[in-house]
VOKEDO-745026 format. One record per residue (C-alpha): residue in three letters; z negated, y negated, x negated; chain. Coordinates in steps of 0.02 Angstrom, whole numbers, plus 32768, in hexadecimal, padded with zeros to 4 digits. Layout:
% VOKEDO-745026
+---------+------+------+------+--------+
: residuo :   pz :   py :   px : cadena :
+---------+------+------+------+--------+
:     ALA :    Z :    Y :    X :      A :
...
+---------+------+------+------+--------+
END
This chain:
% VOKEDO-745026
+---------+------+------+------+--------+
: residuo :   pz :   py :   px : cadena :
+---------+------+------+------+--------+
:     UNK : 8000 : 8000 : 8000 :      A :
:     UNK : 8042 : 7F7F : 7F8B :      A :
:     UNK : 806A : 7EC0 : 7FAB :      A :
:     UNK : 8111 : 7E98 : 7F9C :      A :
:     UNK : 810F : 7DE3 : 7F4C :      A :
:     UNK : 817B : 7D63 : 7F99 :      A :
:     UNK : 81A2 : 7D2F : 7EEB :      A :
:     UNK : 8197 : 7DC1 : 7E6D :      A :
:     UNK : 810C : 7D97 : 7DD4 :      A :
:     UNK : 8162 : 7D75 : 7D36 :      A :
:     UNK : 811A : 7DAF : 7CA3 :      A :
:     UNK : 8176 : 7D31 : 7C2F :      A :
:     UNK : 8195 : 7D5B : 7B80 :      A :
:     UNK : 8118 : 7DFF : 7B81 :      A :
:     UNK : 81A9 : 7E5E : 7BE3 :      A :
:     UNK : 823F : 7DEB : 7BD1 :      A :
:     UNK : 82B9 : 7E06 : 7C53 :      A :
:     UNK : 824E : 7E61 : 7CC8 :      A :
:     UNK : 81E6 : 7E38 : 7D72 :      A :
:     UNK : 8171 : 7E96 : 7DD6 :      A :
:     UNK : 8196 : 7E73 : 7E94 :      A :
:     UNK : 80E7 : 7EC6 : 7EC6 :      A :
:     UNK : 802E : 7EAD : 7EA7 :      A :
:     UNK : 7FBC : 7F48 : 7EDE :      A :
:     UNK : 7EEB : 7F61 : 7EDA :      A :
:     UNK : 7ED8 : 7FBB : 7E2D :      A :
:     UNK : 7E0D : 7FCB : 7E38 :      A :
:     UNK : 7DA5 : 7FAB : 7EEE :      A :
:     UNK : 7CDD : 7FBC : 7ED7 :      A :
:     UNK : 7C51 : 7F7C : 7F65 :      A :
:     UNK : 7BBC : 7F6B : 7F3E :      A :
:     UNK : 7B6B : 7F64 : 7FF1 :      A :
:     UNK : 7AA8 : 7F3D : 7FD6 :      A :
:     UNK : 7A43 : 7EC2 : 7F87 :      A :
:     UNK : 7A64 : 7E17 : 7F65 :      A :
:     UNK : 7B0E : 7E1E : 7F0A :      A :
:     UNK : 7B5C : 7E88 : 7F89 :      A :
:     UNK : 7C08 : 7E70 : 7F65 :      A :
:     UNK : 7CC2 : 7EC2 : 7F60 :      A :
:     UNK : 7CF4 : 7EC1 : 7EAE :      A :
:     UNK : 7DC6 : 7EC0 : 7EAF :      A :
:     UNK : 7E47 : 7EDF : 7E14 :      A :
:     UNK : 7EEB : 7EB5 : 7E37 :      A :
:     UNK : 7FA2 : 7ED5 : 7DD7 :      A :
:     UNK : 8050 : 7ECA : 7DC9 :      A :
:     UNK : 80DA : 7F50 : 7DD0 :      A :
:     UNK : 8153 : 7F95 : 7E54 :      A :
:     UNK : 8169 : 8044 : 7EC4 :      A :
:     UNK : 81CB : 80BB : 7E40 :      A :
:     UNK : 8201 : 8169 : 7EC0 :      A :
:     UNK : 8160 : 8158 : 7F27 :      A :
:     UNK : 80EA : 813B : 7E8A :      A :
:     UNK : 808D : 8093 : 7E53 :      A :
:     UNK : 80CF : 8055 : 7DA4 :      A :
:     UNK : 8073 : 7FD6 : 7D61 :      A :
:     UNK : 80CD : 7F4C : 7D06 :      A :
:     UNK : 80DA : 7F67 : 7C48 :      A :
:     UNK : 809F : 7EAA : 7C2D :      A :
:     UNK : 8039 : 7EA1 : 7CD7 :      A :
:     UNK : 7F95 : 7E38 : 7CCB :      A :
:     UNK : 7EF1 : 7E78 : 7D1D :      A :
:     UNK : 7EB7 : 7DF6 : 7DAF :      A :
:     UNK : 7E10 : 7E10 : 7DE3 :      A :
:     UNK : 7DA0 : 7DDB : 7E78 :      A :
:     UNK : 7CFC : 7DEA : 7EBB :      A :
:     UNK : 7CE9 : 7DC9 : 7F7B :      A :
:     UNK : 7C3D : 7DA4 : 7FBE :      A :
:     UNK : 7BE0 : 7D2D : 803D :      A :
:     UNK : 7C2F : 7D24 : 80D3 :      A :
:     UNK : 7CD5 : 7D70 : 8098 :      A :
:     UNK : 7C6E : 7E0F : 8074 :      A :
:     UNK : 7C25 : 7E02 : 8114 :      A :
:     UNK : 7CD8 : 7DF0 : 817A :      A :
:     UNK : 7D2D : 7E82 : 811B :      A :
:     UNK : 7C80 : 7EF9 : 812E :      A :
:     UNK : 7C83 : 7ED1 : 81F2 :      A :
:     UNK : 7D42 : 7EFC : 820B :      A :
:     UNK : 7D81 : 7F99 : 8259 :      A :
:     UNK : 7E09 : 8022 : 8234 :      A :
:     UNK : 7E9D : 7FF0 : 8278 :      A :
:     UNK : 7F2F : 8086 : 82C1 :      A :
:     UNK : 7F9F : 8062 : 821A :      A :
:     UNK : 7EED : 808D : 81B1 :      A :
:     UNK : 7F1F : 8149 : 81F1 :      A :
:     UNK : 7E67 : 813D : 821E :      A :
:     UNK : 7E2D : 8150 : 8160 :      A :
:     UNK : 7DAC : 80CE : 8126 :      A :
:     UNK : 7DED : 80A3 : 8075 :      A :
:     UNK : 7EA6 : 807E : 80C7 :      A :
:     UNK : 7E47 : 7FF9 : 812B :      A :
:     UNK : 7DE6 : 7FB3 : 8094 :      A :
:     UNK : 7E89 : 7F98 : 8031 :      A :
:     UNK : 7EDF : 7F4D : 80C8 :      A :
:     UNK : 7E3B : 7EC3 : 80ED :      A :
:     UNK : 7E36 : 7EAE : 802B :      A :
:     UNK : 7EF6 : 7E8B : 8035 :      A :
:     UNK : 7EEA : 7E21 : 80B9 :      A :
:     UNK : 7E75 : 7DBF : 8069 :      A :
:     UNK : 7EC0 : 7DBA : 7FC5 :      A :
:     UNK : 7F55 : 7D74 : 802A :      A :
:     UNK : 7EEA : 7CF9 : 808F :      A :
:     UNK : 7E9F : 7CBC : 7FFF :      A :
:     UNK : 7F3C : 7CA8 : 7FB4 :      A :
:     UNK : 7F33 : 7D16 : 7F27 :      A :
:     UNK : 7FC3 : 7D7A : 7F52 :      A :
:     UNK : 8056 : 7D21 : 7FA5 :      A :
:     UNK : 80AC : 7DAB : 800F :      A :
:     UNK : 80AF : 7E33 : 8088 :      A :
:     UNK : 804C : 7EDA : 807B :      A :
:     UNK : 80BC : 7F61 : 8082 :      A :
+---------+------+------+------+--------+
END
């Protein structure tokens, strides 16, 4: 469940010649108790090679920690039909949504 970028990422002159038209959650980690409750988010750049993530050869590492009332949003929301009613599906999809939202990602989630 990548993001397809409405402008691919361009690595510049780390992989000359070459763009990565999708982002996709590389690491997702919630801490749910205590006072830093939190969604800690890693993010990077590559396309959909036959069916299989590739990450970008030059692809940077964005990374993101959610909390407050973000946190609280994305820990109240439900599974939706296209989650195919499994619970990580719906955390990438609210963490994609917000990552889009937030405008972190410019795109669609495919």
């Amino acid at each position: 469940m990548p993001v397809l970028l409405t402008t691919p990422w361009n690595p510049g002159d780390r992989d000359s010649g070459h763009t990565y038209p999708r982002a996709q959650i590389s690491y997702l980690a919630i801490t749910p108790e205590g006072p830093n409750k939190s969604i800690m988010v890693s993010v990077e750049y590559g396309d959909m090679v036959n069916a299989e993530w590739v990450r970008g050869t030059a692809s940077t590492t964005l990374e993101y920690r959610i909390a407050g009332a973000d946190y609280d949003a994305m820990i109240a929301e439900e599974i939706e039909e296209g989650d195919n009613d499994l619970i990580y599906a719906a955390a990438k999809r609210v963490v994609y949504e917000w990552l889009i939202a937030e405008e972190h990602l410019i795109g669609t989630i495919e």
